[in-house]
C-alpha positions in Angstrom: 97.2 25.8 86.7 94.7 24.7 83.9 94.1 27.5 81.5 90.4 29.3 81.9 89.3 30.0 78.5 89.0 26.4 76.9 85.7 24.9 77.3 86.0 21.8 79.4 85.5 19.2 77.2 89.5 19.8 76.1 91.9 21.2 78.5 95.2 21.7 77.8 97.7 20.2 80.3 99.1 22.4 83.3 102.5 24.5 83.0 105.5 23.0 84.4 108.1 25.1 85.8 110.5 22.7 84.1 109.2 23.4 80.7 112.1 23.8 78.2 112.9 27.4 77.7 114.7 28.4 74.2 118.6 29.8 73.9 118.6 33.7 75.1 117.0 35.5 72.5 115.1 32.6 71.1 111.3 31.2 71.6 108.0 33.0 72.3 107.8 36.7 72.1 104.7 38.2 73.4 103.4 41.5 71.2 102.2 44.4 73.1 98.2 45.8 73.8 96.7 42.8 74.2 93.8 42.7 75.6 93.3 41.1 78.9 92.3 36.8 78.8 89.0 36.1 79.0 87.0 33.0 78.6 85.7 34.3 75.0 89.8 34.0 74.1 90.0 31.7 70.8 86.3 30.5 71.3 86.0 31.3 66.8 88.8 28.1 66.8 88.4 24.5 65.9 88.7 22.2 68.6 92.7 21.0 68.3 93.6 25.2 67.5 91.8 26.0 70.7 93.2 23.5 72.4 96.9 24.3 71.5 96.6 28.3 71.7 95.6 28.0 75.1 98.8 26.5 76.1 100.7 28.9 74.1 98.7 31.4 75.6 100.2 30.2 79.3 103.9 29.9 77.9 106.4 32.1 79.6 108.7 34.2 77.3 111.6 33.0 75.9 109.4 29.1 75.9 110.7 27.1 73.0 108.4 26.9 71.0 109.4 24.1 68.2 107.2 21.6 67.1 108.6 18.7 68.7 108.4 20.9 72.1 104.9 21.6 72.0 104.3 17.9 70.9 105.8 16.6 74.0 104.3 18.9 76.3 100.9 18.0 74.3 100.3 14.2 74.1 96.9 14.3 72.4 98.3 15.1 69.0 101.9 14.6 67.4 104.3 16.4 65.5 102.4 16.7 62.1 99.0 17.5 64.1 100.9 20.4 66.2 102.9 21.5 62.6 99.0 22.0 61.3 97.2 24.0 64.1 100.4 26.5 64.2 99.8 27.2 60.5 96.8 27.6 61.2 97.0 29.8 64.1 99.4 31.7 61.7 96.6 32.2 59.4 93.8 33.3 62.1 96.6 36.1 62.9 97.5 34.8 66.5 101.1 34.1 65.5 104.4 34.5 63.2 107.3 32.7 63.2 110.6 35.6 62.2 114.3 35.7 62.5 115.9 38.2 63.3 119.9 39.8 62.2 121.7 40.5 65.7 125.6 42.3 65.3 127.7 39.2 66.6 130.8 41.4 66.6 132.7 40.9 62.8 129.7 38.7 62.2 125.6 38.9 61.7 123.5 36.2 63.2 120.3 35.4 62.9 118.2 35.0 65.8 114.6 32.6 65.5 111.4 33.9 67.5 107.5 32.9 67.3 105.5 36.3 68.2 102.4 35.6 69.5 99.2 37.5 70.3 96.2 36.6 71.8 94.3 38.9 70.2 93.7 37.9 66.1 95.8 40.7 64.6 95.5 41.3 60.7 98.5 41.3 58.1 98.3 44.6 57.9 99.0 45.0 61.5 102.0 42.3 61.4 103.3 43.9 58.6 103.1 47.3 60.4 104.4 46.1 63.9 107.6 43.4 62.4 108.5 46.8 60.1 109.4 48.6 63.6 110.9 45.3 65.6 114.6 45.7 65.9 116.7 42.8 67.2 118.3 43.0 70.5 121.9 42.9 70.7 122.8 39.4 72.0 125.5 38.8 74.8 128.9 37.8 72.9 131.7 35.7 74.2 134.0 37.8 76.3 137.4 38.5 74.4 140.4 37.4 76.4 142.7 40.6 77.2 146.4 40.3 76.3 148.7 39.9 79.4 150.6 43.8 79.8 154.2 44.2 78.6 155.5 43.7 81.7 154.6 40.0 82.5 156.9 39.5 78.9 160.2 38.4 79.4 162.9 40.6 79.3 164.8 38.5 76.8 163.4 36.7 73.7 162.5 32.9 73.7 164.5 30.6 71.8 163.4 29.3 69.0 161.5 25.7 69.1 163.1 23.4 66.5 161.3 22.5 63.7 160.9 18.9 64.5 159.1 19.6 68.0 156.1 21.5 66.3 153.1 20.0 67.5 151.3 18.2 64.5 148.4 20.0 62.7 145.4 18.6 64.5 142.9 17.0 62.9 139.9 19.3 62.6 137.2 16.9 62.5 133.9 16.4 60.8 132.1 19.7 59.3 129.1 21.4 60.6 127.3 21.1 58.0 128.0 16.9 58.4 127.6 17.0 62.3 124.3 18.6 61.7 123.1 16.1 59.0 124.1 13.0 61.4 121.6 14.8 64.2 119.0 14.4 62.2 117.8 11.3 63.3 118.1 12.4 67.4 115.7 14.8 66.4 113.2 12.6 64.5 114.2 8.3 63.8 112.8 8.7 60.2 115.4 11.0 59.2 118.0 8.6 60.5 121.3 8.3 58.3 124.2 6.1 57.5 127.6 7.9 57.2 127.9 7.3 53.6 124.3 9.1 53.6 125.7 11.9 55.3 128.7 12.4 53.5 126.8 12.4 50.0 124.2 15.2 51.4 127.2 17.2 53.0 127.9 19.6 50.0 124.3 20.4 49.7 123.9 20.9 53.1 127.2 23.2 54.0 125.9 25.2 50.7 122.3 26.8 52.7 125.3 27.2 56.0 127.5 29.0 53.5 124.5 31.2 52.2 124.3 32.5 56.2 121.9 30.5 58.1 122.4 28.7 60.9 122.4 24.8 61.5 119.6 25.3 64.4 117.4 26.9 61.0 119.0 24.0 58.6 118.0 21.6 61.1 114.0 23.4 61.8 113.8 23.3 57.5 114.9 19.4 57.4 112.7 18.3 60.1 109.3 20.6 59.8 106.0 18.9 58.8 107.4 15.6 58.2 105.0 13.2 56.7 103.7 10.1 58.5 106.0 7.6 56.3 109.5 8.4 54.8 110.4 5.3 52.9 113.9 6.8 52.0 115.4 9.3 54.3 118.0 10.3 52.5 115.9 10.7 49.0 113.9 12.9 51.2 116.7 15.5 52.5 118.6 16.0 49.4 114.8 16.9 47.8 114.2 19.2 50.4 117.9 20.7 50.4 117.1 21.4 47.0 114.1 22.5 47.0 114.2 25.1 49.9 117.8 26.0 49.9 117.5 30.0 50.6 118.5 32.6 48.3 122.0 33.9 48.4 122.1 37.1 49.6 124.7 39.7 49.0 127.8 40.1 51.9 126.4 42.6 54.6 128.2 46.0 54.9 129.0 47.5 57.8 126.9 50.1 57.1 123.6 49.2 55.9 122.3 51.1 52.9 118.9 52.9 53.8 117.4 50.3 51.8 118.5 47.7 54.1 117.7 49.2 57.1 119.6 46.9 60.4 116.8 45.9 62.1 114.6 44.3 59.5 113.1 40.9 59.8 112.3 38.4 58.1 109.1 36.0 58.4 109.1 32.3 57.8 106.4 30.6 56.8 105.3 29.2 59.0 104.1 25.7 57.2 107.8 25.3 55.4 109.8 27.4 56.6 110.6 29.9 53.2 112.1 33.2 54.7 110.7 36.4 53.0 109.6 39.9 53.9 106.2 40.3 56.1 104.5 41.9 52.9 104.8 38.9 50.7 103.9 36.2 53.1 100.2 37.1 54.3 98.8 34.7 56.7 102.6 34.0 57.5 102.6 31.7 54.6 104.3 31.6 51.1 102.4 31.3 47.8 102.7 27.5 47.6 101.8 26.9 51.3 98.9 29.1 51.1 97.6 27.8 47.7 97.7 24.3 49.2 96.0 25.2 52.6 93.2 27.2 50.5 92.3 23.7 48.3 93.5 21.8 50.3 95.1 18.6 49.3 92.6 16.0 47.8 90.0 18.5 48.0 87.6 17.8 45.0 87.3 20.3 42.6 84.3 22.6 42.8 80.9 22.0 40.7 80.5 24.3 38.7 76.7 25.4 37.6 75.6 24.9 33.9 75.9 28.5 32.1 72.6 29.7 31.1 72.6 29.4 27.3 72.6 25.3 27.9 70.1 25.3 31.0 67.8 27.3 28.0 68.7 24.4 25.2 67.9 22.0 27.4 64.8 23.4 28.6 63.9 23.7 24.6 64.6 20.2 24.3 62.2 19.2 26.7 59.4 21.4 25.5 60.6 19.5 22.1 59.8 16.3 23.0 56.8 16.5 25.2 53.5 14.8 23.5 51.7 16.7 21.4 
């Protein structure tokens, strides 16, 4: 079914019931009182924006909605072109990109989601509406129940000599490796050589041991890539510098008032910088939204002449007119 509110000079393709749906809990979450689609929806958009909030628009909940997703499902532009109109579709208010803390039982995981609203909401109503979203508690793996007493045997086991232990099993590579060696799956200019992986592995299990995730570690090393990586491993170990997240303090039990459970946290949606609604407006950090307000290569602005020199100037003239 093609989408009714995009002119027809661009349509975006039709839904497929097989498009890839995100982990439970993940991908597009729809915001409530929006107001019903009409064929004025995103007509204020450039042409590509239009074109890629309309099939947003479409996308059931729970849709994945990462970059390399969208550019599949949307051959007209790639990766980079998608990465662009997203921010800005952040920045005309139709979208944020979050995660979420979900109790994991002994543990606290984050959970990833892109709200979306059709209707151009203001960052006063983001900041308003992600202060009150709680996460959901997630489905956990079911705990295996200890067999009752009286399956045990009546008499105790002998012991196993030492020699028939089983030997210690090798545990294998790290996540924080395992996740480094994807990279190239996910895009062939990140592509590494195992001694390239091992030499980025301590900077990379340092952001897992600071509490994200290696599906977030992964989004952070592969968002807005740019057209040419000459040295793909010069390139990670910049960005794993550069945007390794703060290190927060252990979570209690009992979250201080100041902390309150539910809280989320918004990512900017060009790189990826977690923060607090309030201090990313537009959904982007400072450096992401300095750069999209100039603009990179943008020339700088002309200036007029202040008056005082417009006046010599004009004396100057009158100067050396004929008599």
């Amino acid at each position: 079914m093609a989408t009714q509110h995009i002119s027809s000079a661009l349509q975006p393709p039709a839904l497929s019931d097989a498009y890839p749906m995100a982990n439970p809990g993940y991908g597009k979450r729809s915001t409530p009182d929006q107001r019903p689609r009409s064929r004025e929806d995103f007509t204020l958009l450039p042409t590509r924006e239009r074109y890629v909030a309309g099939f947003i628009d479409h996308l059931p909940e729970g849709a994945s909605m990462s970059v390399k997703q969208l550019a599949k499902q949307l051959p007209l532009y790639g990766q980079q072109a998608i990465s662009k109109a997203l921010t800005a579709l952040s920045v005309a208010g139709h979208l944020r990109r979050v995660r979420c803390p979900v109790d994991a039982g002994e543990e606290t995981r984050w959970v990833f989601r892109t709200f979306w609203s059709r209707t151009a909401r203001d960052n006063e109503w983001w900041t308003a509406y992600l202060a009150t979203e709680t996460a959901r508690p997630q489905p956990t793996a079911p705990s295996v129940s200890a067999p009752p007493e009286t399956n045990l045997p009546s008499e105790p086991l002998p012991a196993v000599p030492q020699q028939r232990t089983a030997p210690i099993c090798d545990p294998g590579p790290s996540p924080a490796y395992v996740a480094l060696a994807r990279l190239g799956r996910e895009d062939h200019r990140l592509a590494l050589s195992a001694d390239d992986c091992a030499a980025l592995e301590p900077r990379a299990a340092e952001w897992l041991a600071r509490g994200v995730s290696v599906d977030y570690l992964t989004t952070a090393l592969t968002a807005g890539l740019p057209a040419e990586i000459n040295s793909p491993v010069g390139f990670l170990r910049r960005r794993l510098t550069t945007k390794l997240p703060p290190n927060l303090p252990p979570e209690t039990t009992h979250p201080t008032p100041a902390t309150p459970p539910g809280r989320v946290l918004v990512e900017c949606t060009e790189c990826g910088t977690p923060g607090p609604s309030e201090a990313l407006p537009d959904g982007l950090c400072r450096p992401c939204r300095e750069t999209c307000d100039t603009g990179p290569g943008d020339p700088s602005p002309v200036l007029p002449a202040p008056p005082d020199i417009k006046t010599h100037m004009a004396n100057l003239r009158n100067l050396l007119k004929p008599v």
